[in-house]
N, C-alpha and C positions, 0 to 999 in steps of 0.2 A: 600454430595449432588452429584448426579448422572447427569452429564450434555451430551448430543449429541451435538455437535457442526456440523453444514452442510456448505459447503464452495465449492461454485464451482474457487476460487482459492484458490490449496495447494499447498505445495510440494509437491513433487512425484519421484523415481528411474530415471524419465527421466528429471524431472525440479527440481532439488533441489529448485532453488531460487521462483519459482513461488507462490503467496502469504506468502511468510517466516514469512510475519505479523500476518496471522491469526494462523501461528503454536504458535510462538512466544507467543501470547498470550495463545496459549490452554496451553502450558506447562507452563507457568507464574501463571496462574489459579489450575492448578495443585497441585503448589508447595505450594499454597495458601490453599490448603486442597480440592479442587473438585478433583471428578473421572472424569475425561475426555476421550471419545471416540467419533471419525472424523468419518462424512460420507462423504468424497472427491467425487463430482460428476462429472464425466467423459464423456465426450461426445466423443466415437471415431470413428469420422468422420474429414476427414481431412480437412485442412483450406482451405478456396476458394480459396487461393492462387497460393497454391500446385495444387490441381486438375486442377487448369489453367494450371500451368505449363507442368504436365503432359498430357494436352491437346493439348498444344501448337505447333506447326508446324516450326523446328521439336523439338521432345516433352523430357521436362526436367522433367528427370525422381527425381532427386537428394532431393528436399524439398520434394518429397510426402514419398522416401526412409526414410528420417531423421523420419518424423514424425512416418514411420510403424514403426522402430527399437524401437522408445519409447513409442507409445501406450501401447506394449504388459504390460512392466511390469508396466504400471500406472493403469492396469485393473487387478491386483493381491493385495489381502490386505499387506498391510505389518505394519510394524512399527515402529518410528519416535522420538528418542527419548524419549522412554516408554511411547509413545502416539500408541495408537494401531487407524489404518487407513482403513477403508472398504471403496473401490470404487463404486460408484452406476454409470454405464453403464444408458445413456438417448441419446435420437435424437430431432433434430429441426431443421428447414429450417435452410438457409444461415444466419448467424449475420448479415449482413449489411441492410436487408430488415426488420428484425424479432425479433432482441435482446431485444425489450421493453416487445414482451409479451411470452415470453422464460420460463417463470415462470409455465409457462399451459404447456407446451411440457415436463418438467422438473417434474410437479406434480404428475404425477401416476407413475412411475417409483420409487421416493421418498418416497410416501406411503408405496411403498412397503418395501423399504429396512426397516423407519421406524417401521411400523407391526412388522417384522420380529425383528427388536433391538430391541424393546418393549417388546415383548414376553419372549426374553430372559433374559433380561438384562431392568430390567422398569426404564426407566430415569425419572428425575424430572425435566427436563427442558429441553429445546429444544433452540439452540441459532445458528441462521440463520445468517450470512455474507454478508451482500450484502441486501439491501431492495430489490431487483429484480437482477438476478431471485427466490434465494434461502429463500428469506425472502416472497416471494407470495407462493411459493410451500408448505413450512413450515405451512403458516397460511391455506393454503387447505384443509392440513393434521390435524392441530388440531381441522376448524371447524365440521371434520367429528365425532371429538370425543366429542361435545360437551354435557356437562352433563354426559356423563363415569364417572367412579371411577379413581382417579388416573392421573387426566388427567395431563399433564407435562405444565409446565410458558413454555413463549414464550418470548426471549430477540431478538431482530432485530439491528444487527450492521450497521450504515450508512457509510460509506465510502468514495466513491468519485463520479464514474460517474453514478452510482446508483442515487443520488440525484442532479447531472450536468444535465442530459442531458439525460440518459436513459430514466425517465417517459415521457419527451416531444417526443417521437418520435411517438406516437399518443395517441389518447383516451381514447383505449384498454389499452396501456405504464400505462398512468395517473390512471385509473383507480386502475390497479394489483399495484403499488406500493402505493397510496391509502388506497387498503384493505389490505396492509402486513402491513402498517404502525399504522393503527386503531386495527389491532389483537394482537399488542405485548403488553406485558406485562410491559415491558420498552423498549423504542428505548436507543441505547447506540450509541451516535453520537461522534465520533472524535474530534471536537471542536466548541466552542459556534455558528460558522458560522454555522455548521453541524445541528445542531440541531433548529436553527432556518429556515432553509431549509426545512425541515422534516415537520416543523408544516406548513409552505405554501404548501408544496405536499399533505398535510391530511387536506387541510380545515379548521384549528382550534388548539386547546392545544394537543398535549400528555405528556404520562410521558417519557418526553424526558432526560436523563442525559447525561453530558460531561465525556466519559470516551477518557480519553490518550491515547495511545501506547508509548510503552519504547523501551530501548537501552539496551545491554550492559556497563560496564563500566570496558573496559580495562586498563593495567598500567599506570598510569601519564607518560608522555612522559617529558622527562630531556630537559631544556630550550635550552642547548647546542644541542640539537641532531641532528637538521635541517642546524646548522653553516655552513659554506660552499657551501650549497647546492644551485639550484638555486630556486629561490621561485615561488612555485608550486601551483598550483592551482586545487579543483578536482570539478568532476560533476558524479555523482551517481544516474544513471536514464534510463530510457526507451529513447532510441533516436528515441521522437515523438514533433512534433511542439509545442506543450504548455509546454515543461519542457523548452526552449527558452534557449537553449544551443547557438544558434547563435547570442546570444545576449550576452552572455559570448564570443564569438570569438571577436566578434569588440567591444569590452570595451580592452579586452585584447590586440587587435591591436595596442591602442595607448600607451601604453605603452612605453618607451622609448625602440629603440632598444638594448642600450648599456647596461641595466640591465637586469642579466639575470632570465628570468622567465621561467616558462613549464607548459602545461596543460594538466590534465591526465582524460580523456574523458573514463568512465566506465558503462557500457552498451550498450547493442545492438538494433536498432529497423530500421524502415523505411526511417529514417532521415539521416542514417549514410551518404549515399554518398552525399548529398547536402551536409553533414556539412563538410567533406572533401574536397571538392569543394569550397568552401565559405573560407574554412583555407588558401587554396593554393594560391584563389583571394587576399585574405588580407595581404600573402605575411609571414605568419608566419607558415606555415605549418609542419616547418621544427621544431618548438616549442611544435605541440600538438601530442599526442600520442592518439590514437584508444584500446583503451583496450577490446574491445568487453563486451560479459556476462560473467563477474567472478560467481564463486560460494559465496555464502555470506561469508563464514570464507576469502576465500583471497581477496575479493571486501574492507572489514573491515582493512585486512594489507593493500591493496592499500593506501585506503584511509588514514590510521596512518601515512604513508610517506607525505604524502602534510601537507601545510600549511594554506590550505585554502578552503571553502566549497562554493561553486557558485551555484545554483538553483533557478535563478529571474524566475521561473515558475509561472503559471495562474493556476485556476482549482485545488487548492493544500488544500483541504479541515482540513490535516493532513499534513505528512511529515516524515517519519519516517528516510528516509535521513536524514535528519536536526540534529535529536536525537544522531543520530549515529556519525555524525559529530564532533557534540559539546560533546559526551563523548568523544571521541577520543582526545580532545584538540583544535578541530577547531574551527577557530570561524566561521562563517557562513552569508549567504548572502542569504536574498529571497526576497519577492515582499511584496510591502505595500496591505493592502485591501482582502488577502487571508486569510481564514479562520482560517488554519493551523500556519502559518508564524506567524499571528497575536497573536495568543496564545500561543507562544512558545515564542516571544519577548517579551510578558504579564510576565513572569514568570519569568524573568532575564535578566544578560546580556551576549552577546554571539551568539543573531542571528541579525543583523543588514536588512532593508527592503530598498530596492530601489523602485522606484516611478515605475509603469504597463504600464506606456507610452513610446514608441518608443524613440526618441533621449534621453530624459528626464531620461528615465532608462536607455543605453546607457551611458552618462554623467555623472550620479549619479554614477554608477558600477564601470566606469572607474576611477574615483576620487576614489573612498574610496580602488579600487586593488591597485594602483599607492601609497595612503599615506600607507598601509599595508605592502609594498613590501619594501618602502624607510625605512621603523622603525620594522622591525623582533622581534623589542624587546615588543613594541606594540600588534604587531601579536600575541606575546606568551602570553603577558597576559590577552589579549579578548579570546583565546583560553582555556586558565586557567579559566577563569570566565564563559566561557562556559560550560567546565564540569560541577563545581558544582551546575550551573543550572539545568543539567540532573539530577545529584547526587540527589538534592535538593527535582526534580519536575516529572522524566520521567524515571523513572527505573523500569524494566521488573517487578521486586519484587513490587513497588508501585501498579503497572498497574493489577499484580493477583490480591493484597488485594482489590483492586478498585473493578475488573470483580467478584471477588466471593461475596462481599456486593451489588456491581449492583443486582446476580443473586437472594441471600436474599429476595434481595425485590420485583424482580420479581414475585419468587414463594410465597411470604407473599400477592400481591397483586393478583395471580389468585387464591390462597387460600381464600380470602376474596370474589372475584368474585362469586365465585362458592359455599360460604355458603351462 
């Protein structure tokens, strides 16, 4: 089977780590027997941030520099671990006004690249990332072909803030993810939360399935390894307010000072210097470590050094943290009531849930870091039983054979449509 995958987050020469999930899965699906080829869609216009800054009096030239150095080569095809990658070049107002219906600015540019991959190279199936914007574009595109010969299944992956918060940002939003969600062939949602989402955004039933995301699964880590060290604690994330990393500082605050712990804070985003600030307030600053954006091979060694995985985040519809985590040997920590969390704690043992309320999860967090940290030996075998949860439940090899029987019956079902 012949599949185009469209993703406006990939990798790319300038982001390795930018949607590493949705590569993750094309190569998984791959190895599973599909042909897979990426249309990465490229917007290069630089962030509003940047052109502020470079506006600004007097004027920082430095973020809009970073962003030209990388454009260049994200707008040249290349290829991705024998995933071959074409860039589609698109424009659209500013994100903060406009991101809900981005889909429309996105769509004729897409067509085209489509057309042109079609022509050559006629796929069977078309599988869009993101219900908005790539998942409205996608369905643009196919209802232009409707009744063609040939015409390709439509798979729509749901995500995260795709189905949070991006269709509410108006009408127009609710609408375009609406019509992408009614056009697929299967929506392929992340977790049972996910896909009940999906069906309140469309009004009614679809053929919604629960497809995973996997992990790796590196060498068992020797129970002796971590002996000595001090117990470590990590967070693997975007430093932005709902992954609630400063909810991990002050659980970790109480801690007793006399035992020694560290936290290895990995990723970069807008939050960084409040959480710096907030470390130094609480007087442990001197404990937690800033690791900025690793690339994901050494983000994965990071993480194999700790002993513990903290992400009481909100909005966590998936998690693919988590997975990665609990291969690794961690056990893991995230929030009661999210989507993600919740069916990953459904499936074994290995991710533990703290309560989504302020002091309460606070208190919760700090109780179970403190019994963790006093018994190592504990720690290792909630970690151990972690693994084979993954093993079990969440491996990239699962997650193809999943995505290629999703795609099956995609195309068995616009095959049936269309007779």
């Amino acid at each position: 089977m012949r599949v185009a995958v469209v993703a406006e987050w990939y990798p790319s020469p300038a982001d390795p780590v930018l949607g590493i999930w949705a590569h993750r899965q094309a190569q998984a699906a791959r190895a599973a027997g599909a042909d897979v080829r990426v249309l990465a869609m490229r917007r290069p216009l630089p962030p509003l941030a940047a052109a502020r800054a470079a506006l600004s009096l007097p004027p920082r030239l430095g973020p809009l520099r970073e962003w030209a150095a990388g454009v260049g080569s994200s707008l040249r095809p290349w290829e991705l671990d024998g995933v071959p990658i074409e860039p589609v070049a698109w424009a659209a107002p500013p994100r903060p006004l406009s991101y809900g219906v981005w889909g429309r600015w996105m769509a004729p540019p897409l067509a085209r690249a489509l057309d042109a991959l079609h022509a050559r190279w006629p796929f069977d199936l078309l599988h869009a990332h993101c219900v908005t914007p790539p998942g409205y574009a996608a369905a643009r595109w196919l209802e232009r072909r409707r009744g063609a010969p040939g015409r390709p299944a439509l798979v729509v992956s749901a995500h995260g803030p795709d189905m949070i918060h991006v269709y509410r940002r108006s009408r127009w939003a609710r609408r375009d993810a609406e019509r992408a969600l009614r056009a697929a062939d299967v929506v392929a949602a992340n977790s049972a939360w996910a896909a009940n989402r999906c069906e309140q955004i469309a009004r009614g039933p679809l053929p919604a399935r629960v497809l995973h995301l996997g992990a790796d699964l590196p060498p068992a880590r020797q129970p002796e390894a971590r002996s000595g060290e001090p117990f470590t604690v990590a967070t693997v994330a975007h430093l932005v307010e709902r992954k609630r990393h400063a909810l991990v500082l002050r659980a970790l605050a109480r801690l007793p000072r006399e035992r020694p712990w560290a936290y290895e804070v990995i990723g970069e985003g807008p939050c960084r210097a409040p959480l710096e600030a907030l470390a130094a307030e609480l007087g442990i600053a001197d404990r937690v470590r800033f690791r900025g954006q690793l690339d994901h091979p050494d983000a994965l060694a990071a993480l194999a050094a700790c002993d513990l995985f903290a992400m009481p985040g909100v909005e966590e519809p998936f998690g693919v943290a988590f997975v990665e985590a609990m291969a690794a040997g961690l056990p893991a920590i995230g929030t009661a009531g999210e989507g993600g969390p919740e069916d990953i704690a459904a499936a074994g043992p290995g991710l533990e849930l703290v309560p989504r309320d302020g002091e309460a999860a606070v208190d919760a967090l700090a109780e179970r870091l403190a019994a963790l940290a006093a018994d190592r030996a504990a720690a290792a075998r909630l970690g151990a039983a972690a693994r084979t949860t993954v093993e079990r439940c969440f491996t990239w090899e699962r997650c193809g054979a999943a995505t290629v029987d999703l795609y099956r019956e995609a195309a068995a079902r616009a095959a049936g449509a269309a007779a």
